[in-house]
C-alpha positions as CSV (number, residue, x, y, z in Angstrom):
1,X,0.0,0.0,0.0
2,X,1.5,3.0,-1.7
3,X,0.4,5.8,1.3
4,X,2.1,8.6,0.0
5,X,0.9,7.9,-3.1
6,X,-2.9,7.8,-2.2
7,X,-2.3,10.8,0.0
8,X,-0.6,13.1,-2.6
9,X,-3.7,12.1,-5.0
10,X,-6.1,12.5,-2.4
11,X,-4.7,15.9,-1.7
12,X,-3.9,15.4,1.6
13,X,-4.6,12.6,4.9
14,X,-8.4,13.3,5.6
15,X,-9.4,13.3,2.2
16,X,-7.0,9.8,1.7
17,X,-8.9,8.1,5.1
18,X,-12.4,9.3,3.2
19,X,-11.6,7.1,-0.1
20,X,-10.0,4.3,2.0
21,X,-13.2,4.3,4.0
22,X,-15.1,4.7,0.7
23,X,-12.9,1.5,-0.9
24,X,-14.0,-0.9,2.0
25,X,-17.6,-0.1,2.2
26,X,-17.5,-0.7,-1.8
27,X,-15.5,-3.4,-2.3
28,X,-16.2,-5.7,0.9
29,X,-18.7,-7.2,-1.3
30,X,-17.0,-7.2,-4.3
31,X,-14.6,-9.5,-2.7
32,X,-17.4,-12.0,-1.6
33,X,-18.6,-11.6,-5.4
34,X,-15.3,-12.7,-6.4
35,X,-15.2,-15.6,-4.4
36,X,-18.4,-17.0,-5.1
37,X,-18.6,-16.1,-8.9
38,X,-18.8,-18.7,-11.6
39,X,-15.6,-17.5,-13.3
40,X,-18.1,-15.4,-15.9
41,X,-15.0,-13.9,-18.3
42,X,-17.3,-10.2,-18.6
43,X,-17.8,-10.1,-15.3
44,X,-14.3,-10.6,-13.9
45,X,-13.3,-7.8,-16.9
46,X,-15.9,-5.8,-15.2
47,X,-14.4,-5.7,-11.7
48,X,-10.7,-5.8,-13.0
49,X,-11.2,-2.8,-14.7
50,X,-12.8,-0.8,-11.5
51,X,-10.5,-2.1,-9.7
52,X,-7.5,-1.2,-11.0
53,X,-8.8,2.5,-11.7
54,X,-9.6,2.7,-8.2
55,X,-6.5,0.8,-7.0
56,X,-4.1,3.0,-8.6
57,X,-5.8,5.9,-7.5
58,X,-5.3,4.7,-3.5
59,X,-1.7,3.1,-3.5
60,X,-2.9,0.1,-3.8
61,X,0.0,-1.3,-6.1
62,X,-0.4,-5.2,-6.0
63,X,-4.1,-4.8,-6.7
64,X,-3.6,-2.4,-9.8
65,X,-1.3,-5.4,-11.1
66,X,-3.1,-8.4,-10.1
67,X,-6.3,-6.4,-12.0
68,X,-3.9,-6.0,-15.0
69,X,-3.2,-9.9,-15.0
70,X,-6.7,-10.5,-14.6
71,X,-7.4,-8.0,-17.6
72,X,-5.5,-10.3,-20.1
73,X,-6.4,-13.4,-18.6
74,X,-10.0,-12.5,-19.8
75,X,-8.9,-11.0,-23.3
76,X,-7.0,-14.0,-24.2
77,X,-8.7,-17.9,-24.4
78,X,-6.7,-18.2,-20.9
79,X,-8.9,-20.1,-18.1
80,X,-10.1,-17.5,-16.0
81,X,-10.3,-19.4,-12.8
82,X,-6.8,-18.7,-11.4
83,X,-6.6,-15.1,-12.0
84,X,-10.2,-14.7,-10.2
85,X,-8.9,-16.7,-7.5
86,X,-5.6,-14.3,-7.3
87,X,-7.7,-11.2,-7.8
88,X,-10.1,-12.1,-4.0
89,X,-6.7,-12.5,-2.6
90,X,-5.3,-9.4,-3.6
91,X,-8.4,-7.6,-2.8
92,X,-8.8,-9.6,0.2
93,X,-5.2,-8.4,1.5
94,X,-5.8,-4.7,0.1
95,X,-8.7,-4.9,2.3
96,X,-7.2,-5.9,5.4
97,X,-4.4,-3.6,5.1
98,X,-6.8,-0.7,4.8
99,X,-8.9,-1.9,8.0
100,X,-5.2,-2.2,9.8
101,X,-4.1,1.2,8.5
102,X,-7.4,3.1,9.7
103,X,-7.4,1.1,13.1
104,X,-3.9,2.4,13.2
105,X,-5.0,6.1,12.6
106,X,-7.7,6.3,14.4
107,X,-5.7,5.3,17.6
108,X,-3.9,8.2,17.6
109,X,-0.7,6.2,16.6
110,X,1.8,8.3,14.5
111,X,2.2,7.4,10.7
């Protein structure tokens, strides 16, 4: 998780912590989509795509490329399977990093 990143695009902390808390309300159940999907090749393109717009946007670097893999999986004949499997797991760990980096703020905890 790229936090400099997110915060210089967010123009500044406050606003970054807004589209963090934003991300998890959004894509909690996007992550529970993924995992319970039938590997549906539009689909997956679908939430690739959002997610590595919105990925990039907050820091979230191994999402953006794990939504890039995921984005040529589906283009080419490839068995879409794996890469929707790796895609929950990257979300899934975006996801928890998020909830441990807020926790963390919100406790008053420098950086």
């Amino acid at each position: 998780m790229n936090v400099t990143h997110g915060v210089e695009v967010c123009d500044g902390d406050e606003s970054y912590r807004h589209c963090l808390h934003h991300f998890l309300g959004r894509y909690q159940a996007r992550a529970a989509e993924l995992q319970s999907l039938p590997a549906g090749r539009e689909r997956i393109r679908e939430l690739a795509h959002q997610l590595k717009s919105t990925a990039s946007y907050l820091g979230l670097e191994r999402v953006v490329a794990v939504a890039r893999e995921a984005e040529m999986a589906v283009r080419s004949s490839d068995p879409v399977e794996v890469v929707q499997w790796h895609l929950h797991l990257a979300l899934i760990e975006a996801l928890a990093a998020i909830s441990a980096f807020l926790s963390h703020q919100s406790d008053g905890s420098p950086g």
